[in-house]
Residue, then its C-alpha position, 0 to 999 in steps of 0.5 A: x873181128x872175133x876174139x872170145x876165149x872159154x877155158x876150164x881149169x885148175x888154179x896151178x897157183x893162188x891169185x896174185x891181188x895187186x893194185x895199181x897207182x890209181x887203186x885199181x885191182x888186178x888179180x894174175x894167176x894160171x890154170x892148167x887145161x888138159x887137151x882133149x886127145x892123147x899122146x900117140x907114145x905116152x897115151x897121156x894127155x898134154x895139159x896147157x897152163x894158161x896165164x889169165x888176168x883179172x881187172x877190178x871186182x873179177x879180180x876181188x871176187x877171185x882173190x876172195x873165193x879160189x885159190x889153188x886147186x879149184x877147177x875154174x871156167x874163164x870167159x875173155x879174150x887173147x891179149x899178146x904182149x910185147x915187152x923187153x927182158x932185163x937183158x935187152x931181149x924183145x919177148x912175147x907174152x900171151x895171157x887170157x883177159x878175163x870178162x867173167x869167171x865161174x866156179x868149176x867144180x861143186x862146192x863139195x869138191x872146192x876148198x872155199x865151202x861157200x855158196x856158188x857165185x859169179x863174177x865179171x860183167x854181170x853182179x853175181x849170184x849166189x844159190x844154196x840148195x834151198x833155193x830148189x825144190x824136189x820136183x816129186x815123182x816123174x810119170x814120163x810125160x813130157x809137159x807139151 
């Protein structure tokens, strides 16, 4: 079975950081996601808002770099929940379990001003413009 999600977005919200009995952090927030067609009557796009999840240093790294506003990409899967309101009612709950979380947008267009970073299963990197360097002229070749 396959349950594997990538959404981009923009935070409708800054993240929530809590922490359970045992320290455990966990980050909740939503991001709208426009759909890729047009409504036939208001020729507009629709826009989703999506609740996403983060656990332990996802959502630490969350918390810390993004806040509401900044475009984000989320790597995860599909969780339903069931659960019971304060009136007795059975409700049904469908979030985003994020693995991994990236920056959507540059730094320029961000409000954070720092270095890019990623965060989930793997440590994270950080990249500044220094690490490139200008490749010079480009006489059309192909290098093979």
């Amino acid at each position: 079975m396959l349950n594997k999600i990538f959404l981009m977005g923009r935070l409708t919200r800054d993240p929530e950081l809590r922490h359970t009995q045992n320290g455990t952090a966990v980050a909740s927030f939503s991001i709208a996601v426009d759909r890729d067609f047009k409504d036939k009557q208001s020729g507009e796009k629709a826009t989703d808002f999506v609740d996403i999840v983060a656990w332990r240093s996802t959502a630490e790294f969350v918390d810390k770099y993004f806040s509401k506003g900044r475009m984000a990409v989320v790597e995860g899967r599909l969780q339903i929940r069931d659960w019971t309101d304060k009136d007795g009612n059975k409700r049904r709950s469908a979030e985003v379990v994020a693995d991994s979380i990236y920056f959507g947008d540059s730094k320029r267009d961000g409000d954070s001003g720092g270095t890019y970073h990623s965060a989930g299963r793997s440590s994270g990197v950080n990249v500044s413009a220094s690490d490139f360097t200008d490749l010079g002229d480009d006489d059309g070749e192909l290098p093979f």
